[in-house]
Steps between C-alpha positions, in 0.01 A plus 500: 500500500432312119608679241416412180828597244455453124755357314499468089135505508458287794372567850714327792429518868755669686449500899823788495376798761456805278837748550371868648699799486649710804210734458280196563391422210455224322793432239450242205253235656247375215687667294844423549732314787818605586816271459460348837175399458525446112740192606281384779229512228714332297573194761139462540417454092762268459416267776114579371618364206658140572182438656284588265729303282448172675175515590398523152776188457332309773128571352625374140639156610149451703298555232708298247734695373856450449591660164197316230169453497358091524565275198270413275241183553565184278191399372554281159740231357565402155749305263811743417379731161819365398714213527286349743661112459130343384520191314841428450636154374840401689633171599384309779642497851681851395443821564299772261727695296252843532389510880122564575384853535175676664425858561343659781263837474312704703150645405601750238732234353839624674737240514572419841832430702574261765210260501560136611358235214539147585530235213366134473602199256242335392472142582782315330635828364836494677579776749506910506622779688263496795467881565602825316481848556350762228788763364444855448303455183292223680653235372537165729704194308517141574748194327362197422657180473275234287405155666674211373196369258431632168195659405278821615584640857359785702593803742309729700582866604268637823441770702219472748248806460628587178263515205607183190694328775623193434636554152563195319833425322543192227800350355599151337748316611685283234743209509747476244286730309180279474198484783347178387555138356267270350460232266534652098180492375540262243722243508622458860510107465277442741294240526687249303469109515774218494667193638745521837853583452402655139589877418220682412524617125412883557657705781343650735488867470421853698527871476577802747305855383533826715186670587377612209506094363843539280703232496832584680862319378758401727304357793650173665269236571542237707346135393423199689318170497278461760260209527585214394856501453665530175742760388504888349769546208667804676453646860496831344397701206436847359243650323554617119414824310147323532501473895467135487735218680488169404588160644507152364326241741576087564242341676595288807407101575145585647193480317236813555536848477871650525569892568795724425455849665658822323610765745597857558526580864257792541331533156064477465405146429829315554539224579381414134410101512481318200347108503466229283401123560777237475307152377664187642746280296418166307366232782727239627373340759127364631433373859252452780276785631233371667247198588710199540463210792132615530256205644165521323186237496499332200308513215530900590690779393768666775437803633836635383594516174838369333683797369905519408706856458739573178789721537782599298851508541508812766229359661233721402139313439436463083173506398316361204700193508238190440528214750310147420317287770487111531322281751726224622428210768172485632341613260221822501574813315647843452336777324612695273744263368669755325624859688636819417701664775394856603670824614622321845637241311267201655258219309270336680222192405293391733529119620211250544575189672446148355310236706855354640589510849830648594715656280413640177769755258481732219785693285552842365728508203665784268792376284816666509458626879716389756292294785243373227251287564402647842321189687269578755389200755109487631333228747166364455347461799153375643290777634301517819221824567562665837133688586231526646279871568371412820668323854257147410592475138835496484714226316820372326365337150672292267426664154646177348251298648221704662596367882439728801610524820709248477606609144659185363779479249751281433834624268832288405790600662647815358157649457310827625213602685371891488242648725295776366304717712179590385251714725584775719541328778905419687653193478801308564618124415650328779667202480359200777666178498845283408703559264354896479520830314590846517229721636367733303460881605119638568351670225183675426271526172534352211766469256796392726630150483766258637659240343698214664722180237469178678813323435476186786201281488269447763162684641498836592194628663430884581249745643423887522699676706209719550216256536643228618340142407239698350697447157700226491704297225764263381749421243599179388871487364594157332 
């Protein structure tokens, strides 16, 4: 039988028999047990008990329990509200002195704990701790360490789902104080013009500001001529109260442009190069360039002119220098008769021939220059046409005397003929009898030529090497 038995207030089931009397009746049941049955009662509440006390365990781990209710949801990230490490100036390839702060919040702006926030350099911003955790008052920090250059560098906070993720971090990095070089705005000696191997009367001259453009002291700079040879005054100098370094600059042997380079490893803008234009030295010497041993018709200017080159002692070319032109055996002419050389260094005349056959020589001349007079050597020669447009009016012609196919001439010893194609047909002269020639090559269209000096007498005859006996002629050497 149940019995309920109240206890402080409470009700407890109690399945103790209810005690009855001698008489039969019934002793203390509902209300009342005796000892006995109070400690079976007893047994029964305290085993009751445990397992009320686990179940209720048991049913507070399933739903979630364990001693606190869920954390709260991050839903925001922001820069620290203090000391959050933005724009900081610190020397490059070191690390910040203040690390990088964010905070993380939930929706009613609770800072929250334990939130993972992974951090990014920016590109050529050095490196950064890759991953941090927030704190308890949501704060996650990061240490960055500055790339090597100087100038404005970048980091990046994120947390994916998180409301102003990435935050962006700025600092400048600095090298020996100073994040840039250039050339001082005014007199930086740039630009300057003299002779080789003369130092150049104003220095050259630069200056290092930090990023807000004042000029920083104390910053080495390293110098060096570049192009063109020549030599810096020092290897190394330092800036002054004013931020500027200087250097003194002696041109090397070679004419043109010559460079010296200022430098601070890492800095905005450097290299720094300065150029100026070394001009060549007084001219000593004059010689042959071009056109000589040409064999022309005569009574016709060559096709290539005369020309000599001037140099000066370190063999760069001098212009400006004036050269004077003579005709000498032969006879003919040169035009202009009087030259200036230009920026390469060469004068040139143009050479008519005079009506002699075989040689014929002009000079150049500039007093005072080593090799002066130049002579240049020409031959006069006969000329023979080499055309013809269609395959039955071809021909060799003697433009001495009008003869065709055989084209006639007779020379002296010593002298010259010259074939000139004209027409667009191809053509070759090929030498026939005893004593002979040296063949020429086939050539097509007009404006080639080939030119033999017949120094043994006797009759040479010669056809096409394309036609044939279609075009025909003969030399007579006496």
């Amino acid at each position: 039988m149940v019995h309920p038995l109240k206890v402080g207030g409470a009700y407890y089931i109690c399945d103790a028999p209810a005690a009855q009397s001698s008489n039969g009746a019934v002793g203390l049941g509902y209300y009342g047990v005796s000892p006995r049955d109070t400690r079976r009662c007893g047994m029964a509440l305290s085993r009751r008990s445990r397992l009320a006390a686990l179940a209720t365990t048991i049913i507070s781990i399933a739903c979630g329990g364990g001693g606190g209710s869920p954390g709260p949801t991050p839903t925001q990230i922001a820069k620290a509200p203090t000391n959050d490490g933005d724009n900081q100036v610190g020397p490059a390839g070191q690390a910040l002195a203040t690390p990088l702060a964010v905070i993380v919040r939930d929706a009613s702006n609770n800072p929250v704990a334990a939130v993972t926030v992974t951090w990014t350099p920016g590109a050529g911003s050095g490196s950064i701790t890759p991953q941090s955790n927030s704190d308890a008052n949501g704060i996650a920090t990061a240490t960055w360490t500055l790339g090597a250059n100087a100038g404005a560098q970048t980091a990046t906070a994120a947390r994916t789902g998180l409301t102003g993720s990435p935050v962006s971090f700025n600092a400048t990095a600095q090298i020996q104080g100073a994040t840039q070089l250039a050339k001082t705005p005014a007199g930086s000696g740039d630009g300057q013009t003299d002779t080789v191997l003369a130092t150049l009367p104003n220095p050259y001259r630069v200056i290092a500001t930090d990023q807000n453009s004042n000029p920083v002291q104390g910053v080495s700079v390293h110098w060096a001529a570049t192009v063109g040879g020549g030599a810096v005054s020092t290897p190394t100098s330092v800036t002054d109260i004013n931020g500027i370094a200087v250097v003194t600059h002696e041109f090397g042997s070679t004419a043109g442009a010559q460079s010296v380079q200022a430098t601070v490893a890492g800095l905005i803008g450097s290299p720094v190069t300065l150029t100026s234009t070394a001009l060549p030295g007084i001219p000593t010497q004059i010689a042959k360039n071009g056109g000589d041993n040409q064999t022309g018709m005569i009574n016709t200017a060559l096709p290539t002119p005369h020309s000599v080159i001037v140099h000066d002692s370190h063999g760069n070319v001098v212009p400006m220098v004036p050269v004077t032109w003579s005709v000498g055996v032969g006879g003919g002419s040169v035009n202009p008769t009087n030259t200036t050389t230009g920026s390469n260094g060469v004068a040139s005349t143009t050479r008519t021939l005079g009506p002699t056959l075989g040689t014929q020589t002009d000079t150049a001349r500039t007093p005072g220059l080593a090799g002066s007079p130049v002579g240049f050597t020409a031959t006069g020669a006969l000329a023979v046409q080499v055309g013809g447009d269609i395959y039955n009016n071809v021909f060799f012609k003697s433009v001495h005397n009008g003869s065709q196919n055989p084209a006639v001439d007779t020379i002296p010893a010593g002298a010259a003929v010259i074939w000139e194609w004209v027409g667009s047909l191809s053509h070759g002269v090929e030498s026939t009898g005893s004593p002979s020639f040296n063949n020429s090559s086939i050539m097509t269209g007009a404006g080639k030529s080939y030119s033999v000096t017949f120094t043994s007498p006797g009759t040479y005859t010669y056809d096409c090497l394309v036609h044939g006996v279609q075009m025909t002629g003969r030399v007579v050497v006496q």
